[in-house]
TORDREN-984548 format. One record per residue (C-alpha): residue in one letter; x, y, z. Coordinates in pm, whole numbers. Each point is the difference from the previous one (the first is absolute). Layout:
<fivos>
a | X | Y | Z $
...
</fivos>
This chain:
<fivos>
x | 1984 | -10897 | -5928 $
x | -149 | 321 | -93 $
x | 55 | 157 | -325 $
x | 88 | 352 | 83 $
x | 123 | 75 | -316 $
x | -311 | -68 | -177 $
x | -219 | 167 | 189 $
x | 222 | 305 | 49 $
x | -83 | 20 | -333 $
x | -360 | 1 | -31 $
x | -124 | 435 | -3 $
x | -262 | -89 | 189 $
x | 186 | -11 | 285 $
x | 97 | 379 | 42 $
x | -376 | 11 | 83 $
x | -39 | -272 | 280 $
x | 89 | 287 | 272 $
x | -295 | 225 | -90 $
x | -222 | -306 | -26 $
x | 71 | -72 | 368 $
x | -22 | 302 | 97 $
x | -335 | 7 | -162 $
x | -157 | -289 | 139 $
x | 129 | 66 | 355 $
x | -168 | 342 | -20 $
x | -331 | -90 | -162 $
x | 0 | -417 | -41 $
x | -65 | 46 | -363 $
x | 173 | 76 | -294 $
x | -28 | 26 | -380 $
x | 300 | -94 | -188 $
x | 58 | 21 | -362 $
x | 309 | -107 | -132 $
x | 108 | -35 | -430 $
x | 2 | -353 | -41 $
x | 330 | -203 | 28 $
x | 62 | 163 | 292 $
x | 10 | -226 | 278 $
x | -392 | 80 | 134 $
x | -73 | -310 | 21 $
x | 331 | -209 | 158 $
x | 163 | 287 | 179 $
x | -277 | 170 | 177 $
x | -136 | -331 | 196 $
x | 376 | -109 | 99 $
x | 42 | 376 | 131 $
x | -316 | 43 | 170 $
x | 32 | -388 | 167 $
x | 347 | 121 | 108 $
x | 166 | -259 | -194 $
x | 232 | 248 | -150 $
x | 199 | 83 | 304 $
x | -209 | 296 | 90 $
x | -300 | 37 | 210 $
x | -158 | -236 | 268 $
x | -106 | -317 | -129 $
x | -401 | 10 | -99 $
x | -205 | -230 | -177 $
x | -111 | 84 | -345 $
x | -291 | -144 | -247 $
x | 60 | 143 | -390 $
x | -312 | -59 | -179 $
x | 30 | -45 | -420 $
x | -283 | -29 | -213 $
x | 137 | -334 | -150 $
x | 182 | -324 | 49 $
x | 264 | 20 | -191 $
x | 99 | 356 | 96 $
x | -37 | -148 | 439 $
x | 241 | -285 | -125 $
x | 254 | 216 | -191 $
x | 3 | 278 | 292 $
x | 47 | -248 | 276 $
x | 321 | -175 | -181 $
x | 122 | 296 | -105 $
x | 39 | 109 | 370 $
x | 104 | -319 | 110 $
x | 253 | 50 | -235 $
x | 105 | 359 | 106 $
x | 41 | -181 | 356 $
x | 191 | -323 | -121 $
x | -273 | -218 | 91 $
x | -277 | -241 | -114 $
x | -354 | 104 | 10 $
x | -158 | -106 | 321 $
x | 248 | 160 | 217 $
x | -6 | 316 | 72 $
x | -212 | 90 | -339 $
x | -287 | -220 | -114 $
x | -308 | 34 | -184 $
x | -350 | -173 | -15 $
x | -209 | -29 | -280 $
x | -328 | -223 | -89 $
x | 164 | -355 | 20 $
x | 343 | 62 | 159 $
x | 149 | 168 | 291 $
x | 366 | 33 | 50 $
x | 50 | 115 | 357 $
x | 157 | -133 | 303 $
x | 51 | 140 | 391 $
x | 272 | 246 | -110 $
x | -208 | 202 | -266 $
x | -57 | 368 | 28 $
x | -90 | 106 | -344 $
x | -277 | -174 | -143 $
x | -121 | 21 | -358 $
x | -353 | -73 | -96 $
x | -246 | 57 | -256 $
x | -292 | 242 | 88 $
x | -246 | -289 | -32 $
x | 191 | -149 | 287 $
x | 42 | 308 | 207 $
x | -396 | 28 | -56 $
x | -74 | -325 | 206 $
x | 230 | 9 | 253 $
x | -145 | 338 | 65 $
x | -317 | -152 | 46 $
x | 80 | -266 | 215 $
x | 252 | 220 | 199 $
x | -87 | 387 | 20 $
x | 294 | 116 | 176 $
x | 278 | -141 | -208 $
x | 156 | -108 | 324 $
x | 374 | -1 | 0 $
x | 42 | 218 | -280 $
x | 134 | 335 | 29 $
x | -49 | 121 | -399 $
x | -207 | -37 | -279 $
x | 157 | 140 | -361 $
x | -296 | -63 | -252 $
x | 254 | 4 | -325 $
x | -145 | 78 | -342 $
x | -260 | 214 | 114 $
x | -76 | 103 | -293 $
x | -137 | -274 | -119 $
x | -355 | 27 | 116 $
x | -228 | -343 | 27 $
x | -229 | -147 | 266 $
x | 242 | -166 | 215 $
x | 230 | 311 | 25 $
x | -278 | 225 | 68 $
x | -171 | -202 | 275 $
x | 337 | -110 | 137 $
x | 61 | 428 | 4 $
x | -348 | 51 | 170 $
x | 27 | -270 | 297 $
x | 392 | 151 | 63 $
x | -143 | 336 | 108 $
x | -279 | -79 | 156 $
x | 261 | -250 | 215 $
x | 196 | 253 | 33 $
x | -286 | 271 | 108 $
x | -136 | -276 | 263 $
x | 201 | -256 | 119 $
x | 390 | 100 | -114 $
x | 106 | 346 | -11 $
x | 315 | -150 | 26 $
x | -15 | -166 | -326 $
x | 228 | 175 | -207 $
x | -153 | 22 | -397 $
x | 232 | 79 | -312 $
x | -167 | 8 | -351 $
x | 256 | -30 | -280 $
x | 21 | 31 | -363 $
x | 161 | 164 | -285 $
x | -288 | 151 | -206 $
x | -248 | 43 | 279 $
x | -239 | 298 | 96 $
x | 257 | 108 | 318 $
x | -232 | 286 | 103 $
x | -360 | -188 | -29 $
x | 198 | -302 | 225 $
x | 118 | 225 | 185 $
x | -313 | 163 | 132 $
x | -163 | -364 | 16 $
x | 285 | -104 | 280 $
x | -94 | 329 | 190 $
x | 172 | 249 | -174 $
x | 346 | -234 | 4 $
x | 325 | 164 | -107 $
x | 153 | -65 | -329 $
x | 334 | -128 | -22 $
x | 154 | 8 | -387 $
x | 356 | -224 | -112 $
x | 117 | 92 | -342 $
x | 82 | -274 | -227 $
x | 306 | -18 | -219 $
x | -228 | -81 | -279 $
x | 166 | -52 | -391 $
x | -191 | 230 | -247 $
x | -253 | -213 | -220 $
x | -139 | 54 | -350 $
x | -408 | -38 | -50 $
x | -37 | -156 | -339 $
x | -378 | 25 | -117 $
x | -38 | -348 | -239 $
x | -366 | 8 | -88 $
x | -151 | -284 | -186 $
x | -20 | 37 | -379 $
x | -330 | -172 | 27 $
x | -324 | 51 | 165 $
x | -28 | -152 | 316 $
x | -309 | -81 | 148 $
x | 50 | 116 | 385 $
x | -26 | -233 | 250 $
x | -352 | -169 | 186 $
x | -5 | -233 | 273 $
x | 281 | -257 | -32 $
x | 78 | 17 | -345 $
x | 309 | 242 | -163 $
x | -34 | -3 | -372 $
x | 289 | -196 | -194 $
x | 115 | 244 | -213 $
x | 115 | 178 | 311 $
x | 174 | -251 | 64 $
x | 213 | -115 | -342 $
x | 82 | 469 | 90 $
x | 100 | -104 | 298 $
x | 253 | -280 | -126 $
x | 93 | 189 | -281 $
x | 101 | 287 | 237 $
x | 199 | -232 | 218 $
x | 184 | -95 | -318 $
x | 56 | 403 | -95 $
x | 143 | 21 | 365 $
x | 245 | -295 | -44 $
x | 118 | 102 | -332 $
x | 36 | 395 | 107 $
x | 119 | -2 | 351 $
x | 209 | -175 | 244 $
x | -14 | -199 | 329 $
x | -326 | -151 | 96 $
x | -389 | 26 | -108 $
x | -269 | 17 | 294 $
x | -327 | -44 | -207 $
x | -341 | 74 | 252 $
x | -289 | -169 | -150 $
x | -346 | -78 | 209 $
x | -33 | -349 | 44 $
x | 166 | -345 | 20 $
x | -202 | -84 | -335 $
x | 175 | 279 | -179 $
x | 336 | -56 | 117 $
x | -40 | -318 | -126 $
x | -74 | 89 | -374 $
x | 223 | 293 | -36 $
x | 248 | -266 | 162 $
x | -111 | -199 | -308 $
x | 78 | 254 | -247 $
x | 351 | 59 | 169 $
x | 121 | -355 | -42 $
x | 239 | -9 | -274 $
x | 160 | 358 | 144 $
x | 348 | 46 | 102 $
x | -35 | 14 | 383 $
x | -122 | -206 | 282 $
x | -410 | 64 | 7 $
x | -98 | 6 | 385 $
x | -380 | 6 | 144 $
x | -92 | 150 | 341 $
x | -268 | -18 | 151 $
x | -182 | -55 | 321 $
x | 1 | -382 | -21 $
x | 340 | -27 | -200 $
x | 219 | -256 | 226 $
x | 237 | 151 | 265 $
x | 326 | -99 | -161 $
x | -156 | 195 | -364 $
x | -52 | 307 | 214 $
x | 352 | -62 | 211 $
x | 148 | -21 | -325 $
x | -153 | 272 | -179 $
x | 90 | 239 | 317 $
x | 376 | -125 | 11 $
x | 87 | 104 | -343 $
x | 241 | -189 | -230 $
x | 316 | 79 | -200 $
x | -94 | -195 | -288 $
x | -163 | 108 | -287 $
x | -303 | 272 | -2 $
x | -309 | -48 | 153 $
x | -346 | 70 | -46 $
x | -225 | 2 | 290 $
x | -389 | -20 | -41 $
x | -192 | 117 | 305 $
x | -314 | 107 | 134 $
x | -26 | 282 | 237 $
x | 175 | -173 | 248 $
x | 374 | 114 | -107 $
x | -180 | 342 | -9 $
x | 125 | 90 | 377 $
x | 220 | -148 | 235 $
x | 263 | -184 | -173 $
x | 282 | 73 | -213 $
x | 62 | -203 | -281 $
x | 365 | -11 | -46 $
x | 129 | 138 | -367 $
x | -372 | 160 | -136 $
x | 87 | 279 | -254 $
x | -320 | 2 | -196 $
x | -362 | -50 | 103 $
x | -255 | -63 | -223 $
x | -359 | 104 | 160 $
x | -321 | -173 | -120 $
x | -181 | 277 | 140 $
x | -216 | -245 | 161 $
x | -57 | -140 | 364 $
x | -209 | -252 | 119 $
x | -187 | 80 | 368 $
x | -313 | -95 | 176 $
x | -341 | 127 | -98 $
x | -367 | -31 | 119 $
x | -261 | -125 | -226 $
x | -297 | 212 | 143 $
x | -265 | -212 | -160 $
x | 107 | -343 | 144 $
x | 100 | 187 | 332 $
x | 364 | -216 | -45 $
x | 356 | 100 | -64 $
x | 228 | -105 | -293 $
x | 354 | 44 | -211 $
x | -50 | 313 | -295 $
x | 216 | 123 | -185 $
x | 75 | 312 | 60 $
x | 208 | 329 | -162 $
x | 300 | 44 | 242 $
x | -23 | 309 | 256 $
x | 265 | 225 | -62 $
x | 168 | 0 | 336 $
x | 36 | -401 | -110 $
x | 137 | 150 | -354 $
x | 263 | 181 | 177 $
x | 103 | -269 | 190 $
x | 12 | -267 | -255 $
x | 229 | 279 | -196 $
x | 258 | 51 | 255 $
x | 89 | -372 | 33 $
x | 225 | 123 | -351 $
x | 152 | 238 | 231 $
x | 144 | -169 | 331 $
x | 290 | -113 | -119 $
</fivos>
């Protein structure tokens, strides 16, 4: 059964109409959207006609991570009042959760990258929506490059939405062939930047390593947060390693300490996602609660300021982990995960 109510609520919807129009006029779009919006579960359900509207059309959402394909596909299995692997699945490196039925497919850009190479034409699917295109890495941009040069050779047809809520609309905009640019406005709640510098010198960060000091700041911020505000913490740091010690430093705390990472378990991450009426909460995370998901009952965030991302070492010809100051398109985002709710 299809929740109606919920996603009569979402504001992105008010913009699903021009987005259409949009891609039947040009076959690309740019859509930026506030976050909490409903980007990410509404606009595949509409565009698949799963919402009631529309013919039926097969859709592939590509996310820059794991845990944001999982998250999207159940929350739109959800909005339908189904399992994943219905009409909604998602494949990611080491699971796929599809069956004969599905028509909205979540996957990771990695994945979208090799299925591109072994099949060019994406056949069967109508739409591509690369979500989070702000985020800019390898995979996204190649996956970016072989989708209009598919669509330029082999599938005009292909229709080719790039979505975000911080992105450069007009640069992506000219890259998909001068594609319209459809806006949604959020009903975002106002949030308060609180600068917290170290009292300390801190030695900035090379390679792998954060320096510790940082990281007592950190905790000790999370613990100024706690004691000053209400609801729940969402804490980004860079790494699993640094979760772990500021996790350390948080034990004796009064709130449930929670870690999430790339490799954290599914039932963590289900868990973390689903919220809880008990107690307070305080959720340590690397970038990837920074888009995507909601994490029910965030009022503060407290921002390392750092990010960890891919980087070639020149000299050895080889790429590796760094540590890395956090873009501020990423700053923005990780800042309005205190304002969704």
């Amino acid at each position: 059964m299809i929740r109606t109510d919920t996603l009569d609520r979402l504001p992105v919807r008010t913009a699903v109409p021009a987005l259409r129009q949009a891609l039947d006029d040009h076959g690309t779009a740019v859509l930026c959207a506030p976050p909490g919006t409903g980007k990410t579960t509404l606009v595949p359900l509409a565009l698949a006609g799963l919402t009631g509207d529309g013919p039926v059309r097969r859709v592939v959402v590509a996310e820059p991570r794991r845990i944001a394909a999982r998250a999207a596909a159940r929350r739109m299995a959800w909005l339908l009042g189904e399992r994943t692997g219905q009409r909604v699945g998602f494949t990611v490196r080491g699971e796929r959760v599809v069956g004969p039925d599905t028509v909205v497919e979540v996957v990771t850009t990695g994945v979208l990258l090799q299925r591109l190479q072994r099949d060019q034409e994406l056949a069967g699917v109508d739409a591509v929506i690369i979500d989070e295109c702000h985020e800019r890495h390898l995979d996204a941009d190649t996956v970016a490059a072989f989708l209009l040069d598919v669509r330029a050779a082999l599938r005009p047809d292909l229709r080719l939405v790039a979505a975000s809520a911080t992105t450069d609309a007009e640069g992506w905009a000219r890259l998909l062939g001068d594609a319209p640019v459809v806006e949604a406005r959020g009903v975002s709640h106002p949030v308060d930047v609180v600068w917290a510098p170290p009292s300390v010198p801190v030695r900035p960060p090379h390679g792998m390593r954060v320096d510790p000091a940082l990281l007592s700041h950190v905790a000790s911020v999370v613990r100024r947060a706690l004691a000053e505000r209400d609801g729940d913490v969402l804490c980004f740091l860079p790494g699993v390693g640094e979760i772990g010690r500021v996790a350390g430093q948080l034990a004796d705390v009064a709130a449930e300490v929670l870690q999430v990472h790339g490799r954290a378990p599914a039932a963590v991450q289900d868990a973390v996602l689903a919220g809880s009426s008990e107690g307070r909460r305080v959720v340590l995370a690397t970038s990837v609660a920074e888009s995507s998901l909601t994490v029910p009952g965030v009022r503060t965030v407290v921002d390392s300021g750092l990010a960890r991302e891919p980087r070639t070492d020149h000299a050895r010809g080889l790429s590796a982990l760094a540590t890395v100051r956090a873009s501020q398109a990423a700053g923005r985002q990780r800042a309005g995960r205190a304002g969704r709710e």
